[in-house]
C-alpha positions in Angstrom: 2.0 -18.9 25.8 3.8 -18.8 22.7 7.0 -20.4 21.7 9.7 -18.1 22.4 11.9 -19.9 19.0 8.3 -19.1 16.6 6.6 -15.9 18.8 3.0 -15.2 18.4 1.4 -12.4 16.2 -2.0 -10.8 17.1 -4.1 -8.2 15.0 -6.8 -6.1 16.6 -9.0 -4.4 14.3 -12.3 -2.7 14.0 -14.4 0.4 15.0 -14.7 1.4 18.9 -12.5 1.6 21.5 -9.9 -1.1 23.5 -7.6 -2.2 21.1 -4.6 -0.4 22.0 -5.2 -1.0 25.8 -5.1 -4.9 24.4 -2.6 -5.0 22.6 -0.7 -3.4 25.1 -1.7 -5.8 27.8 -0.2 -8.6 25.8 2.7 -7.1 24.8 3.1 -6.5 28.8 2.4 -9.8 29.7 5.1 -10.8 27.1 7.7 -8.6 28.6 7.0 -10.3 31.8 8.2 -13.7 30.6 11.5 -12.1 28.6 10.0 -12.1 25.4 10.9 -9.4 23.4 7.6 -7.3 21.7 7.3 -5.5 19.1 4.4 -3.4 18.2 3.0 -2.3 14.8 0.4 0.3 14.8 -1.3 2.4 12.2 -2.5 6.0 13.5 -4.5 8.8 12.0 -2.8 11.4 13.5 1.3 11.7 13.7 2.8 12.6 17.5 4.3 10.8 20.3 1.0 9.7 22.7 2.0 8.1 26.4 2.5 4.7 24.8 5.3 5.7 22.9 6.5 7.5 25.5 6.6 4.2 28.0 8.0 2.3 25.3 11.1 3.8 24.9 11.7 3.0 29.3 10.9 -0.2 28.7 13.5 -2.7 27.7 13.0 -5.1 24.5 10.2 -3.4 23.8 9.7 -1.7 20.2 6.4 0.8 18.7 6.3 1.2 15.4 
């Protein structure tokens, strides 16, 4: 687990599918241990899918 004073950053790339549900998953797993996330995505397609929906219920928790 990361140091909660330095944090951790993770980049998932390439073609195919999973790496939103990964991401995801360690940003959840993060939240579990009071770490506050913060996710940076970059999208085709402009609207509000069910993950940004869930993130704003969730606290410390921020989708960009």
């Amino acid at each position: 687990m990361a140091d909660k004073a330095h944090g951790i950053i993770a980049v998932y790339s390439g073609n195919g599918k999973g790496k939103t549900t990964a991401a995801l998953g360690c940003a959840l797993r993060a939240l579990g241990h009071d770490m506050k996330v913060l996710v940076v995505e970059f999208v085709k397609h402009i609207g509000r899918s069910g993950e940004h929906k869930i993130a704003e219920k969730i606290g410390n928790f921020s989708f960009y």
